[in-house]
C-alpha positions in Angstrom: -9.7 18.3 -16.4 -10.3 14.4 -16.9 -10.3 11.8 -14.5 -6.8 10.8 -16.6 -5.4 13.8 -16.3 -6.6 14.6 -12.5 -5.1 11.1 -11.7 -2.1 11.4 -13.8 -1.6 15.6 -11.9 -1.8 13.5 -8.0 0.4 11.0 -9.7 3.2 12.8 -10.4 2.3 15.7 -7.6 3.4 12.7 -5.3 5.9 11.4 -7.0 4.4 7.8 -7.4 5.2 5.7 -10.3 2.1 4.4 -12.6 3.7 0.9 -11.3 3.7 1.4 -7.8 -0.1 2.5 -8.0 -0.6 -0.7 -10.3 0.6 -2.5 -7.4 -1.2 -1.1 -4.4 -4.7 -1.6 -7.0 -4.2 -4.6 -7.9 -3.6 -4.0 -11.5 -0.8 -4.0 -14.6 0.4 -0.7 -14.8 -0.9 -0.7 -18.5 -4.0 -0.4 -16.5 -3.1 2.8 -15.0 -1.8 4.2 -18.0 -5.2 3.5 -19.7 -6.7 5.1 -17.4 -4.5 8.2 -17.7 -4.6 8.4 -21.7 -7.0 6.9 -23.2 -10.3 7.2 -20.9 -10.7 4.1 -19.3 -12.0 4.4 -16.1 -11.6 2.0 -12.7 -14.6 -0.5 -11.7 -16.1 1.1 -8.3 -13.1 -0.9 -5.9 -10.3 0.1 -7.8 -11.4 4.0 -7.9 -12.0 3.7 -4.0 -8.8 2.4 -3.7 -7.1 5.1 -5.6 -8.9 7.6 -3.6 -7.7 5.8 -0.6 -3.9 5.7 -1.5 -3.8 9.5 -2.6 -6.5 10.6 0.6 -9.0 12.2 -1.5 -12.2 11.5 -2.3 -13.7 9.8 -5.1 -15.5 13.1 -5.8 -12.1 14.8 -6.6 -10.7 12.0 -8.7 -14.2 12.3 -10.6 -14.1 16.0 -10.9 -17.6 16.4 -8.8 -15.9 18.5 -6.4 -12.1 20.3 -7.0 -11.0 20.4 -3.0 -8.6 17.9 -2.8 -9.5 16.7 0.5 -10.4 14.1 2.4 -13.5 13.2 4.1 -13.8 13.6 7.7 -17.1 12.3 9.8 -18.3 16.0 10.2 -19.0 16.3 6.6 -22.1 16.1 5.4 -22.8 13.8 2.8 -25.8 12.7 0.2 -25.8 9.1 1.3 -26.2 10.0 4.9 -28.3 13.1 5.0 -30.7 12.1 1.5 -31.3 8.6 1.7 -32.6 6.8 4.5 -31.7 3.2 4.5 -32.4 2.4 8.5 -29.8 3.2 11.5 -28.5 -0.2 11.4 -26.0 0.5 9.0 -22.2 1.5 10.3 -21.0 5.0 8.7 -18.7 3.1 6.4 -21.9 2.0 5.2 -22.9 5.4 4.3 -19.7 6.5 2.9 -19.6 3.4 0.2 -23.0 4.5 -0.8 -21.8 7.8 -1.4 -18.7 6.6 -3.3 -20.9 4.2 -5.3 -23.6 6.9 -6.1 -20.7 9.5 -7.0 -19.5 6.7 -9.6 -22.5 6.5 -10.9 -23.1 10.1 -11.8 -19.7 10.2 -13.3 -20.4 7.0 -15.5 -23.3 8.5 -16.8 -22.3 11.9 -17.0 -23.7 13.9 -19.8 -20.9 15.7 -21.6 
């Protein structure tokens, strides 16, 4: 399954018009339908944001992991457990970094 078609399968699971998620992104709703059909993908902000509004995790909307579920603090993630980048940083901190890394990986992916 594509990120489209993961998207588009919450989507409609939920009942939420491509226009209402336009509006909670911060984009047209030709935006969201891109991103459905013809595989356009979000910068890093909107795809966090979409992950937000549905409560899943950018790993499910990029089809790294198929639990739709969200994170909780007990979970262990790469960001926090595989890179150490000091103990100043708030665990949002950490989370982003995961998100961002995840994004990355699915950018690049190698079909």
């Amino acid at each position: 399954m594509s990120f489209g078609l993961r998207l588009k399968e919450l989507r409609t699971k939920r009942n939420v018009t491509q226009q209402q998620l336009a509006d909670y992104i911060g984009v047209g709703r030709t935006a969201i339908a891109g991103y459905e059909t013809k595989d356009k993908c979000p910068d890093f902000d909107k795809l966090r944001l979409i992950a937000k509004f549905f409560n899943v995790t950018t790993d499910y909307l990029l089809e790294i992991d198929d639990n739709e579920k969200r994170l909780d603090s007990s979970d262990t993630t790469i960001a926090t457990h595989r890179v150490n980048f000091g103990e100043d940083l708030p665990e949002e901190a950490y989370e982003e970094l995961e998100s961002i890394l995840n994004y990355i990986r699915h950018k690049y992916k190698k079909d």
